[in-house]
Biotite code that builds the C-alpha atoms (Angstrom):
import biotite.structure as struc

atoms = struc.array([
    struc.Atom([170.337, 65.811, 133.272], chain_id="A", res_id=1, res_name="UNK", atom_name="CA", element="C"),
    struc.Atom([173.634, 66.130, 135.426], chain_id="A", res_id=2, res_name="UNK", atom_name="CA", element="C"),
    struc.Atom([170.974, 66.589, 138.638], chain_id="A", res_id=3, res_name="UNK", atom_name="CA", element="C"),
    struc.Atom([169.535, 63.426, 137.551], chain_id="A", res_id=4, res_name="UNK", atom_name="CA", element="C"),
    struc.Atom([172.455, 61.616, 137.077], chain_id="A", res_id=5, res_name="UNK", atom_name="CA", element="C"),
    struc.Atom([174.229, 63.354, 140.685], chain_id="A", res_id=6, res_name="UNK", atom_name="CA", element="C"),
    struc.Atom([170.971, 62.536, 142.303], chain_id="A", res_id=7, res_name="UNK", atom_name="CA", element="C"),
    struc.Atom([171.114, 66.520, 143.280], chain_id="A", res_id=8, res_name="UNK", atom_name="CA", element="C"),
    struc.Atom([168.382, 69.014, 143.288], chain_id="A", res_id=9, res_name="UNK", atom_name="CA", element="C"),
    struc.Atom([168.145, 71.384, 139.974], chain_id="A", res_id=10, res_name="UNK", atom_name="CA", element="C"),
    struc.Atom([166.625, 74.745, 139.647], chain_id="A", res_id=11, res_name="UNK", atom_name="CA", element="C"),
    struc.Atom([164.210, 76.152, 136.760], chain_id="A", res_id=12, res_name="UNK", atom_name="CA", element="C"),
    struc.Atom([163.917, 80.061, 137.006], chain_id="A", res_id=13, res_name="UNK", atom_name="CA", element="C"),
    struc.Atom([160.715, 81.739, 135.342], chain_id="A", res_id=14, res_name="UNK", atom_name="CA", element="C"),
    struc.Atom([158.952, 78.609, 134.345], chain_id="A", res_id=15, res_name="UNK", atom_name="CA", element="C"),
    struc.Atom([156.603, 80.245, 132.902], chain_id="A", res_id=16, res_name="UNK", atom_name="CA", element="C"),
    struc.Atom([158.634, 82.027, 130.388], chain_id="A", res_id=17, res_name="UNK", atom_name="CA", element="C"),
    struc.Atom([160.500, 79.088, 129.088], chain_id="A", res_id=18, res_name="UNK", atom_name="CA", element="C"),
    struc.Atom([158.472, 77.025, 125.898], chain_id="A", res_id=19, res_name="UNK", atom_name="CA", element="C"),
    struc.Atom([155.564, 75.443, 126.237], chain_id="A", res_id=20, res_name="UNK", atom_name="CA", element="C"),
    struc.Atom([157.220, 71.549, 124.838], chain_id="A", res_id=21, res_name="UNK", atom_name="CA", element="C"),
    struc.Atom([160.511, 72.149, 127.571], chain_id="A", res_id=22, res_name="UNK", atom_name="CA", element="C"),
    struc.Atom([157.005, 72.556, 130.288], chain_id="A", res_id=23, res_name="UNK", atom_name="CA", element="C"),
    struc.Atom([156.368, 69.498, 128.948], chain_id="A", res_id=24, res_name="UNK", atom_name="CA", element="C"),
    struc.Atom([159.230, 67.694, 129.413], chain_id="A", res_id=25, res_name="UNK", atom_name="CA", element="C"),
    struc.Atom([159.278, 68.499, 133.025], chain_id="A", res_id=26, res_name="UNK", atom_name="CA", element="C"),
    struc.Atom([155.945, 66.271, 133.425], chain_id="A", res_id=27, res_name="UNK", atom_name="CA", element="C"),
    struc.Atom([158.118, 63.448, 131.922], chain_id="A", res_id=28, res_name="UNK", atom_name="CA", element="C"),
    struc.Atom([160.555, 64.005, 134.638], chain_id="A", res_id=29, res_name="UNK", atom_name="CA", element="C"),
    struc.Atom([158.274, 65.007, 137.749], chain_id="A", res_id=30, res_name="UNK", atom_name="CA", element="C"),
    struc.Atom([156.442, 61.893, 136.645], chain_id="A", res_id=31, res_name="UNK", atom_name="CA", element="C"),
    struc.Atom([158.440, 58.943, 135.830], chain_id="A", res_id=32, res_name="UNK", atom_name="CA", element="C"),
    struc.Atom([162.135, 60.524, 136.610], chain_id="A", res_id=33, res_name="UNK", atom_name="CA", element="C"),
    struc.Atom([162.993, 59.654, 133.618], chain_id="A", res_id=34, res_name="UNK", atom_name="CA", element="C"),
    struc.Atom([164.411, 62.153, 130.892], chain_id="A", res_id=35, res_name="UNK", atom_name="CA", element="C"),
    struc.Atom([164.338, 60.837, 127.479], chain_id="A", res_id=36, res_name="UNK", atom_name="CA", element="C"),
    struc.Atom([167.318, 62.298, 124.862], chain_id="A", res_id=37, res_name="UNK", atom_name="CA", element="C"),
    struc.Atom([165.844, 61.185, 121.161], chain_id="A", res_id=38, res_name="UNK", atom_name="CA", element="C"),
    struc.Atom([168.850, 63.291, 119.662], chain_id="A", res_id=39, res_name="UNK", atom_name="CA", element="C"),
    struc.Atom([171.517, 60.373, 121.358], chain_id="A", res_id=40, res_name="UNK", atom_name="CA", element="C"),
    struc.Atom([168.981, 57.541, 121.405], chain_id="A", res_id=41, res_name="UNK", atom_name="CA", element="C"),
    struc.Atom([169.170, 57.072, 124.995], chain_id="A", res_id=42, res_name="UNK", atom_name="CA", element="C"),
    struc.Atom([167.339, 58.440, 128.475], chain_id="A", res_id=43, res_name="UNK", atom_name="CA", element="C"),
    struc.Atom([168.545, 59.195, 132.118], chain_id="A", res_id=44, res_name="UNK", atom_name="CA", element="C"),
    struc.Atom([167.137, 57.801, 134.922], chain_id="A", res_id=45, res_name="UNK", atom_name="CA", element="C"),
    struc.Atom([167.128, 59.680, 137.857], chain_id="A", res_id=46, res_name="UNK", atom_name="CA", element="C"),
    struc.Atom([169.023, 58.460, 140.957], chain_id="A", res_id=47, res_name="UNK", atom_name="CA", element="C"),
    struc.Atom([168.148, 58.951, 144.558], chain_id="A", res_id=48, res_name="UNK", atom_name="CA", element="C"),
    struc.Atom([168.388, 62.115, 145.782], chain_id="A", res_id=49, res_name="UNK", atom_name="CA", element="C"),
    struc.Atom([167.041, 63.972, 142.871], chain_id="A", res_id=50, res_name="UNK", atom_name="CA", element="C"),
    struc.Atom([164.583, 66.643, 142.658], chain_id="A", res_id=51, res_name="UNK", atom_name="CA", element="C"),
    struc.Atom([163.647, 69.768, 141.116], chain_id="A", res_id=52, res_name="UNK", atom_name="CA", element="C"),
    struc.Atom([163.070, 73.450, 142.176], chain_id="A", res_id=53, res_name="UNK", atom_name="CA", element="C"),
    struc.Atom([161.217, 76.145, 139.853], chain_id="A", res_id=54, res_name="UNK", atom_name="CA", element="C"),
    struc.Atom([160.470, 79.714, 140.455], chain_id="A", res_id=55, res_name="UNK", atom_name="CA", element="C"),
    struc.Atom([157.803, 81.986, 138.910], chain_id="A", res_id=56, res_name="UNK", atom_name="CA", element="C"),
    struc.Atom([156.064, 85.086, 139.540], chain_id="A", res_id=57, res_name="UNK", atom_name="CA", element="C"),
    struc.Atom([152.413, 85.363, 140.078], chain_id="A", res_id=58, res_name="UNK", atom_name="CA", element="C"),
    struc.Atom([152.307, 88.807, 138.970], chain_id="A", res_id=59, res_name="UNK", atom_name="CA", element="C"),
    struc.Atom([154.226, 88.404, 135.682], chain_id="A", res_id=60, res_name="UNK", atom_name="CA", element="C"),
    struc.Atom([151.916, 86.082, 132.929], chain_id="A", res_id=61, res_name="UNK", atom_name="CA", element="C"),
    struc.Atom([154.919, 85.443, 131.501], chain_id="A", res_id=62, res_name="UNK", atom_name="CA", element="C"),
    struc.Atom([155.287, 83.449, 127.987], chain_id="A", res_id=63, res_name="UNK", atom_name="CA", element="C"),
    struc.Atom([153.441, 80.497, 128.723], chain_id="A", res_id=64, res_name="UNK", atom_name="CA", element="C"),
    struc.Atom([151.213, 79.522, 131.410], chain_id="A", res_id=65, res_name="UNK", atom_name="CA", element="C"),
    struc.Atom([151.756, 76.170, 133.380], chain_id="A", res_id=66, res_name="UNK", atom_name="CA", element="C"),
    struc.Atom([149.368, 73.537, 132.383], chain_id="A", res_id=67, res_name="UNK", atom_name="CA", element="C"),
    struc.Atom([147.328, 71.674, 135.204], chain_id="A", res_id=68, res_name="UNK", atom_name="CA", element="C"),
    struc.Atom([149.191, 68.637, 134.311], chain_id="A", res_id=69, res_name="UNK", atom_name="CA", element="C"),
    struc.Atom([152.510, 70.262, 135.616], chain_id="A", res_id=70, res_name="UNK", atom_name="CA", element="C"),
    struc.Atom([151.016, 72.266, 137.782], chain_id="A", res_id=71, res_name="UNK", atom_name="CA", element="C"),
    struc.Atom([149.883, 69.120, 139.769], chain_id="A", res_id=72, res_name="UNK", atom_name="CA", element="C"),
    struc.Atom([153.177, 67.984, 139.868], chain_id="A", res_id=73, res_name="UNK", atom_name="CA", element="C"),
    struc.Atom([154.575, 70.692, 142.320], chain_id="A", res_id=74, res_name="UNK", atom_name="CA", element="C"),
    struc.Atom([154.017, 71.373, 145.672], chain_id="A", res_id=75, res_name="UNK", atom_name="CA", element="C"),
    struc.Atom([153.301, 75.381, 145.338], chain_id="A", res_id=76, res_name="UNK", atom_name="CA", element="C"),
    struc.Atom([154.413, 77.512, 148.108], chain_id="A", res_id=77, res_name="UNK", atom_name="CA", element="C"),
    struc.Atom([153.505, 81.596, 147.500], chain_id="A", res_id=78, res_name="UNK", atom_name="CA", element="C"),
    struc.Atom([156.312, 83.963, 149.197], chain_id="A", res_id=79, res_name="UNK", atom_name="CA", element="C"),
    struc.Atom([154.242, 87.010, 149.960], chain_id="A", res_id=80, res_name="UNK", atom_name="CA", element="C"),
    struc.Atom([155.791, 90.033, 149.086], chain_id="A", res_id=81, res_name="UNK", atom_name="CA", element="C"),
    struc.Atom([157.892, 91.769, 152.539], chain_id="A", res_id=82, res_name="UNK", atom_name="CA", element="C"),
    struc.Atom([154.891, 93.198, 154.529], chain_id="A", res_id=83, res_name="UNK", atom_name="CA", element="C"),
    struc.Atom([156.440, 96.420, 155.234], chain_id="A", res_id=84, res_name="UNK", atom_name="CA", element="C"),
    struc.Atom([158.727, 99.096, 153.310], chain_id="A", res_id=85, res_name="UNK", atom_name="CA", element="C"),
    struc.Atom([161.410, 99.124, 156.163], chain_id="A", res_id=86, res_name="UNK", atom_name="CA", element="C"),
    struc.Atom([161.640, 95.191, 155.840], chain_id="A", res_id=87, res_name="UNK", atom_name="CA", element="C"),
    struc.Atom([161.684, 95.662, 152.601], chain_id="A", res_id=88, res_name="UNK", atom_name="CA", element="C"),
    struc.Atom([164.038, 98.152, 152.503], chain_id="A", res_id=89, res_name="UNK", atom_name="CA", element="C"),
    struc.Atom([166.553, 95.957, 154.623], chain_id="A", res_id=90, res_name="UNK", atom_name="CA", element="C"),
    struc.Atom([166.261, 92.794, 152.486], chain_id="A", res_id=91, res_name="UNK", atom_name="CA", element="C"),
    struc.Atom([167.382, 95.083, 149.192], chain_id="A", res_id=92, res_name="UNK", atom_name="CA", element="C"),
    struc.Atom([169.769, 97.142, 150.845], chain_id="A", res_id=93, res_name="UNK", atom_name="CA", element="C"),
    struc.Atom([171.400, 93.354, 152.759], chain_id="A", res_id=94, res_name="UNK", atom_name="CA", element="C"),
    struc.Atom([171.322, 91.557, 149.295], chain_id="A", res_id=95, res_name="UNK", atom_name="CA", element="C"),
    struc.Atom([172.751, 94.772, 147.182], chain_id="A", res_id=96, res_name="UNK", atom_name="CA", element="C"),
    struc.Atom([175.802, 94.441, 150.051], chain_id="A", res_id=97, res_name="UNK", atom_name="CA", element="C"),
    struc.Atom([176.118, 90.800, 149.086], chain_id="A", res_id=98, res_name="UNK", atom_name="CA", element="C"),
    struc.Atom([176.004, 90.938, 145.910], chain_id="A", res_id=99, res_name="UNK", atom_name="CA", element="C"),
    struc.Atom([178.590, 93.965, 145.642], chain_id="A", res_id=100, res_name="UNK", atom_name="CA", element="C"),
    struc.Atom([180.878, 92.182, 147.600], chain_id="A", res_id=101, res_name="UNK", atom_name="CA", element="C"),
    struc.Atom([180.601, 89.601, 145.172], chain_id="A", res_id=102, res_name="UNK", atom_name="CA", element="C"),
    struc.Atom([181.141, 91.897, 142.204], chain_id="A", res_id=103, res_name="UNK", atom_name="CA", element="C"),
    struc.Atom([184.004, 93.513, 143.898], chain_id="A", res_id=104, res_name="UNK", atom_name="CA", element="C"),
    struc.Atom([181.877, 96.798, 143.981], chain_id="A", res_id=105, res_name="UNK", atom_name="CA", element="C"),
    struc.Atom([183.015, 99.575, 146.418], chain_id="A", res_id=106, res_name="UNK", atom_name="CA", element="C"),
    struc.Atom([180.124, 99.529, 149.764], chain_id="A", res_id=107, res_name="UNK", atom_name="CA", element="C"),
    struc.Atom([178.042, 102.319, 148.874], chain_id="A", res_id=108, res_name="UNK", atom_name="CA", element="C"),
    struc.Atom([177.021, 103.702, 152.739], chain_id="A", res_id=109, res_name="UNK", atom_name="CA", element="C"),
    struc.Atom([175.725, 106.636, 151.065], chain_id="A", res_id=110, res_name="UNK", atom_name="CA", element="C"),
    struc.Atom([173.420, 104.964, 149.325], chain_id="A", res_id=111, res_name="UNK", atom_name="CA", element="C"),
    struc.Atom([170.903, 104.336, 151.878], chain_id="A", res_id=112, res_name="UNK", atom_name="CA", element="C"),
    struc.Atom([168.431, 107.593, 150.539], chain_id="A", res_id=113, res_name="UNK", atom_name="CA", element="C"),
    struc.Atom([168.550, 106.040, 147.001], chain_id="A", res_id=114, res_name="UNK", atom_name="CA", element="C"),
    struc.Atom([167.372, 102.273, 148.083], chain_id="A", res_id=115, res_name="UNK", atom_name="CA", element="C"),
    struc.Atom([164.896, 103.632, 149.792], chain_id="A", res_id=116, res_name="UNK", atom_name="CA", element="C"),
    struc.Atom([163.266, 105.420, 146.696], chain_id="A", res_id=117, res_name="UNK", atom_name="CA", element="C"),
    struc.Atom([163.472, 102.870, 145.136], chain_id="A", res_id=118, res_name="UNK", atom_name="CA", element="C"),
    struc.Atom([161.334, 100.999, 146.919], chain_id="A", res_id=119, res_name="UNK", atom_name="CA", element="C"),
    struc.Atom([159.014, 103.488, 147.551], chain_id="A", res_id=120, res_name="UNK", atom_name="CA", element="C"),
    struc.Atom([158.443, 103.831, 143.963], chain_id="A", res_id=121, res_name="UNK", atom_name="CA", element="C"),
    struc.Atom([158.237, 99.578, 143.286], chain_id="A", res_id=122, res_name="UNK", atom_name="CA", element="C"),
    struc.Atom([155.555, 99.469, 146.413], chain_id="A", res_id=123, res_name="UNK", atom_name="CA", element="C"),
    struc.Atom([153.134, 102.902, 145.633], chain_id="A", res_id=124, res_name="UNK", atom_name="CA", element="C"),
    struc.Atom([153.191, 101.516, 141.510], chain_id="A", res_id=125, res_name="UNK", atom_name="CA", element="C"),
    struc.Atom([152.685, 97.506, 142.868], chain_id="A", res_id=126, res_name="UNK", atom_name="CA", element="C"),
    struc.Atom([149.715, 99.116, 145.615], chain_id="A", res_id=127, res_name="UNK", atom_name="CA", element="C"),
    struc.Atom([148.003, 101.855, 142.885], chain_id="A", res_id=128, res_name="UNK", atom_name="CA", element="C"),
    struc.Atom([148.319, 104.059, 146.004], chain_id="A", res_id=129, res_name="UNK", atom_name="CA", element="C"),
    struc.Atom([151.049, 106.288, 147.624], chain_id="A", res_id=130, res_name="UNK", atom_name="CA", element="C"),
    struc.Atom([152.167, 105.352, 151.079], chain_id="A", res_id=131, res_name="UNK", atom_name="CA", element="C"),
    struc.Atom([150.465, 107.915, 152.853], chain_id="A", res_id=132, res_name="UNK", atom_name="CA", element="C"),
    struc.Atom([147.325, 106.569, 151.612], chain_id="A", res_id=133, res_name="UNK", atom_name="CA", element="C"),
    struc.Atom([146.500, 109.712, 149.978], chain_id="A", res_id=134, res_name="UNK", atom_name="CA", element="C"),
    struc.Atom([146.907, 109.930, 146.484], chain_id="A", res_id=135, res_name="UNK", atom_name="CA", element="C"),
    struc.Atom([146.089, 106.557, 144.322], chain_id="A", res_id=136, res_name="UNK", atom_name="CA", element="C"),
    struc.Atom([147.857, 105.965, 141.313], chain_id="A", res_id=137, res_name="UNK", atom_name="CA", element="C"),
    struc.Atom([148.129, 103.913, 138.143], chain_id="A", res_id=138, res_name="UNK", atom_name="CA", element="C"),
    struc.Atom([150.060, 100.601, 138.430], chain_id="A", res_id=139, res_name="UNK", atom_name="CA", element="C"),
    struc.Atom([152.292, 99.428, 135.460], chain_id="A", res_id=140, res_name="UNK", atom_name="CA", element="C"),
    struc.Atom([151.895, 95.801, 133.561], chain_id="A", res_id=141, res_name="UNK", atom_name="CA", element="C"),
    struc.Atom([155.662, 94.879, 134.891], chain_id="A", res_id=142, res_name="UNK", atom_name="CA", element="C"),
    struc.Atom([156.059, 92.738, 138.094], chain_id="A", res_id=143, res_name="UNK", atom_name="CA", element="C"),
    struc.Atom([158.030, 95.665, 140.461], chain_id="A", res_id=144, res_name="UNK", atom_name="CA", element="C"),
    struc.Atom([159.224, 92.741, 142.234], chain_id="A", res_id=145, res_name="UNK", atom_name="CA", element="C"),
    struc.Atom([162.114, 92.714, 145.422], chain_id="A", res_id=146, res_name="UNK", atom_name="CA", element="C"),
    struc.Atom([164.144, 91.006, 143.012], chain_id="A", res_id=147, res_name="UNK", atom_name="CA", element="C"),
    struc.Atom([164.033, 94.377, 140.500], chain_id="A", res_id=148, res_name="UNK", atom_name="CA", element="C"),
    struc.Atom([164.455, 96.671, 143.090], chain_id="A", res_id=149, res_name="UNK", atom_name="CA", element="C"),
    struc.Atom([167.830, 94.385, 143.931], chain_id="A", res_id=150, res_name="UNK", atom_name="CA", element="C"),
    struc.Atom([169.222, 94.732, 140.488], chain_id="A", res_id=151, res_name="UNK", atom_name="CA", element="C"),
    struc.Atom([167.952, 98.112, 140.029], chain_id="A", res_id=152, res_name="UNK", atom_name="CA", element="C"),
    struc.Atom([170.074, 99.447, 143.086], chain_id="A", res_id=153, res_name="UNK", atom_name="CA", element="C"),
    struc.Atom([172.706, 96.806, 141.947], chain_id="A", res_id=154, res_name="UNK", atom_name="CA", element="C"),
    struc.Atom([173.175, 98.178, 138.415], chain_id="A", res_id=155, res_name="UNK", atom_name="CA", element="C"),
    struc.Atom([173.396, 101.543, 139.989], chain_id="A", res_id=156, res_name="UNK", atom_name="CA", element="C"),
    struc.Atom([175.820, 100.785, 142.593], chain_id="A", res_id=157, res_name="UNK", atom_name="CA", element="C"),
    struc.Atom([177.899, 99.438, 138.953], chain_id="A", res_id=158, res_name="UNK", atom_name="CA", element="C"),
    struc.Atom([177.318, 102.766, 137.562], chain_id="A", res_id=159, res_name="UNK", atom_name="CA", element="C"),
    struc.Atom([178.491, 104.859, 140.441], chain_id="A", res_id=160, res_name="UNK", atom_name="CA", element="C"),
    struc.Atom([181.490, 102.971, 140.981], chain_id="A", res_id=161, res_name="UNK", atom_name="CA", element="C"),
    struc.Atom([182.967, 102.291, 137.426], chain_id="A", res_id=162, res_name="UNK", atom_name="CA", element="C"),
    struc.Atom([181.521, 106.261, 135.924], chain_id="A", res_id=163, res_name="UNK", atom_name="CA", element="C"),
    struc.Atom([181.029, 108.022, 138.907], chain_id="A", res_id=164, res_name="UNK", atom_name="CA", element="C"),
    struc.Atom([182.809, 108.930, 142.075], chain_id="A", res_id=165, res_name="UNK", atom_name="CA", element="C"),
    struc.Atom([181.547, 105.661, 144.351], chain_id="A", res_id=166, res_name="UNK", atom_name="CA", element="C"),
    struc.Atom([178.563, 107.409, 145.899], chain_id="A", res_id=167, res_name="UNK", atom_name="CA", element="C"),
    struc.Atom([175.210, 106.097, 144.727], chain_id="A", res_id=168, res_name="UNK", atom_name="CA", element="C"),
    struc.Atom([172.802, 108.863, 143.360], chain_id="A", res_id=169, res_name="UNK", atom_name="CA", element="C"),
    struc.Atom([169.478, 108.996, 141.800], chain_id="A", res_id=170, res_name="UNK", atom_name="CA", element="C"),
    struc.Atom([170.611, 109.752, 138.349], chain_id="A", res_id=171, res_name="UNK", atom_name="CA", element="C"),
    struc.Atom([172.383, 105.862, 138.612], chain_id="A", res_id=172, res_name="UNK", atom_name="CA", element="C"),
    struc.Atom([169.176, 104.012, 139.397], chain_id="A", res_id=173, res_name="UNK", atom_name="CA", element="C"),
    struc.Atom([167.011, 106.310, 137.238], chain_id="A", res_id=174, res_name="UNK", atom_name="CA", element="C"),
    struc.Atom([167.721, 104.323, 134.018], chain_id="A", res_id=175, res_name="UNK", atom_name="CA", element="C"),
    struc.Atom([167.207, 101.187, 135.814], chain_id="A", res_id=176, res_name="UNK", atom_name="CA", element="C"),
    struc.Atom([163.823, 102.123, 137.360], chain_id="A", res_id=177, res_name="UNK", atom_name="CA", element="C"),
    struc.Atom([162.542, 103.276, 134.294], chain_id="A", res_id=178, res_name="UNK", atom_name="CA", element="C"),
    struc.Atom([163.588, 99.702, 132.678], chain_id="A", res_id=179, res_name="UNK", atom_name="CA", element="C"),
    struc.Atom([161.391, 98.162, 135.451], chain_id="A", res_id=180, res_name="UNK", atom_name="CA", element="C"),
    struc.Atom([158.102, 100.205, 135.115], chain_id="A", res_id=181, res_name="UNK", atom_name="CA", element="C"),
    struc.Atom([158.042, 100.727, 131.110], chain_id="A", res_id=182, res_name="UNK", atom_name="CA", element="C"),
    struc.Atom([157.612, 97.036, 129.714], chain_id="A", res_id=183, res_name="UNK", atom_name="CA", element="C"),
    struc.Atom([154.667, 98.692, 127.774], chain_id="A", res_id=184, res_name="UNK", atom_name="CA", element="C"),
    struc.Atom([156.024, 101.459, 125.674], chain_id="A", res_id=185, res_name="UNK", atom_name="CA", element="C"),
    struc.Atom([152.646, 103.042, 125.663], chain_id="A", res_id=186, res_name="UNK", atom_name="CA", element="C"),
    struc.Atom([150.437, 101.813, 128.255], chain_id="A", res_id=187, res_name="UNK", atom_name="CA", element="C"),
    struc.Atom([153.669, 101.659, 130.922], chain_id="A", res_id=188, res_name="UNK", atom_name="CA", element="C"),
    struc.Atom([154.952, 105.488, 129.636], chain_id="A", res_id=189, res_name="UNK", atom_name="CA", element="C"),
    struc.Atom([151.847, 106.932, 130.615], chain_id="A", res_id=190, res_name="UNK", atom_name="CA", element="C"),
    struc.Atom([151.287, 105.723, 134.116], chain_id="A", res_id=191, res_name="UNK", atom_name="CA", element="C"),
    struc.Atom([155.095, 106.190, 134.495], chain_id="A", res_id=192, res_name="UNK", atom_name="CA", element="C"),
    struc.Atom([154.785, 109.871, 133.397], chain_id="A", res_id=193, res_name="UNK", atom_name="CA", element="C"),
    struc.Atom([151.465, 110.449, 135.624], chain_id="A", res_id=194, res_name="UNK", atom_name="CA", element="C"),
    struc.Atom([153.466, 109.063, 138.481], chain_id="A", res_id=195, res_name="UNK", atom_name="CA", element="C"),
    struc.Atom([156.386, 111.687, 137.809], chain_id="A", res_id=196, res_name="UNK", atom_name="CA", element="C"),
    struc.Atom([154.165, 114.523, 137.342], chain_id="A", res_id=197, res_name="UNK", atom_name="CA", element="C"),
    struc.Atom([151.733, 113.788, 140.520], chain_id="A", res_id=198, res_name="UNK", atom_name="CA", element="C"),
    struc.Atom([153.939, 112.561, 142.918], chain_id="A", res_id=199, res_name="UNK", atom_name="CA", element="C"),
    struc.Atom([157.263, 112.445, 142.754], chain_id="A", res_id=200, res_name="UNK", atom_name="CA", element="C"),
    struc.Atom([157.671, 115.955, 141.191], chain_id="A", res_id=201, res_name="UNK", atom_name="CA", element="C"),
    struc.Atom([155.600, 117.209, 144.794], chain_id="A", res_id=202, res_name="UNK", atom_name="CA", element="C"),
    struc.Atom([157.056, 115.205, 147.073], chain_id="A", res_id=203, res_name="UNK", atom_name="CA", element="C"),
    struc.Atom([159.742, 116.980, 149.713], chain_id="A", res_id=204, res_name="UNK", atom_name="CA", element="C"),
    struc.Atom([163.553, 115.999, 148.683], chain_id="A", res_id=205, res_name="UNK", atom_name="CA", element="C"),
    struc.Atom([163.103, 114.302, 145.651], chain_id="A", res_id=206, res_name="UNK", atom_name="CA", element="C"),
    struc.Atom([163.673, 117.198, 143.163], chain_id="A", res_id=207, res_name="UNK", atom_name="CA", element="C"),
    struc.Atom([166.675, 115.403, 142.336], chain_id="A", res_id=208, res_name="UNK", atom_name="CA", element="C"),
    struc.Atom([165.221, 112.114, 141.881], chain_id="A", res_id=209, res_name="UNK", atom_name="CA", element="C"),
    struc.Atom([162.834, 113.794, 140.214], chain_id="A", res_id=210, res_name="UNK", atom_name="CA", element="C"),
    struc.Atom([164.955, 115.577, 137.559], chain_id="A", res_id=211, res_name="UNK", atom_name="CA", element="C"),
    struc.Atom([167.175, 112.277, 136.904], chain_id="A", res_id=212, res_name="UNK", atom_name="CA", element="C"),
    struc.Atom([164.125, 110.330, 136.133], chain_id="A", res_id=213, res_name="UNK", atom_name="CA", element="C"),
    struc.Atom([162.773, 113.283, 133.589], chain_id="A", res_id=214, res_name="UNK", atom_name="CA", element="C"),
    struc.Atom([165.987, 113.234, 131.695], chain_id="A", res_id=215, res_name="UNK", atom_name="CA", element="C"),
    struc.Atom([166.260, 109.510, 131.124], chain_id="A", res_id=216, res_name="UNK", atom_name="CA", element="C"),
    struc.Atom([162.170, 109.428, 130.362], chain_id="A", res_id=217, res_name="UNK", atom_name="CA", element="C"),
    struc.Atom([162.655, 111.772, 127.690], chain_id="A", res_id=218, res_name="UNK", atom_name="CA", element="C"),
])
């Protein structure tokens, strides 16, 4: 309402995990820029400028599905996942600096090893194969997004800094990575445990990694 009345642009994250009658709404508004407010007898009109941004992921069914109607009513443009792990490693490790900063968390230079873990782990569980192309695995129902891997390292980087001695380790993003793969408490668990057991447990300098993830799995 205050982007309609500013003439600015608003933003709707996960669309497709907010209810079904606030989807509908938005036709209202894509359509006629017009938001009606029963509760105060009254409805804004939207001024020049306005316009509206929303964000879901393709992966992730989420709640409710977007009707055609509002579907229609957005131009869709698909941001591929980052091609490559190194890219991908760069945009988590640049945004986890960012976002530290802006959490007044120590710089973690240390941490380098641990981002890119976790990102190995998001891309061979989002791929159903390891990145040598050599052993395929089981992928998990959850979305293993950039984003995750971002607030995975993030909520580590939190944990190192306030319990911990400042340097990022693999027993601060193991809670967090097992958060991201287990949205399933069944289905999720097993693949999660297969993955453990097959490849991470045989894989050259992860034994730590590998016993931080055990103790948090249970």
């Amino acid at each position: 309402m205050r982007a309609m009345a500013d003439g600015m642009t608003a933003r709707v994250e996960e669309l497709t995990r907010i209810p079904a009658d606030v989807q509908d709404t938005l036709i209202t508004i894509l359509s006629e820029k017009t938001l009606p407010i029963p509760e105060l007898g009254q409805e804004q009109q939207a001024v020049r400028g306005f316009n509206l941004i929303a964000t879901a992921n393709d992966r992730d069914r989420g709640v409710n599905d977007l009707s055609s109607a509002l579907r229609r009513r957005f131009n869709t443009v698909v941001l591929p996942l980052p091609e490559t792990a190194e890219a991908e490693v760069d945009i988590v490790a640049r945004r986890v600096g960012q976002m530290g900063r802006s959490l007044d968390l120590p710089a973690a230079p240390d941490g380098f090893d641990e981002i890119r873990r976790v990102v190995t782990v998001f891309r061979e569980l989002r791929d159903g194969i390891t990145t040598d192309g050599r052993t395929k695995v089981k992928s998990p129902s959850g979305t293993l997004s950039t984003a995750e891997a971002i607030s995975v390292v993030t909520g580590g980087l939190a944990l190192a800094a306030h319990f911990g001695d400042g340097v990022l380790r693999s027993g601060d993003v193991a809670a967090g990575i097992l958060g991201a793969v287990v949205r399933d408490p069944v289905a999720d668990r097993v693949v999660w445990q297969e993955y453990l057991e097959t490849v991470v447990r045989e894989r050259d300098g992860w034994k730590d990694f590998y016993r931080a993830c055990r103790e948090v799995s249970g």
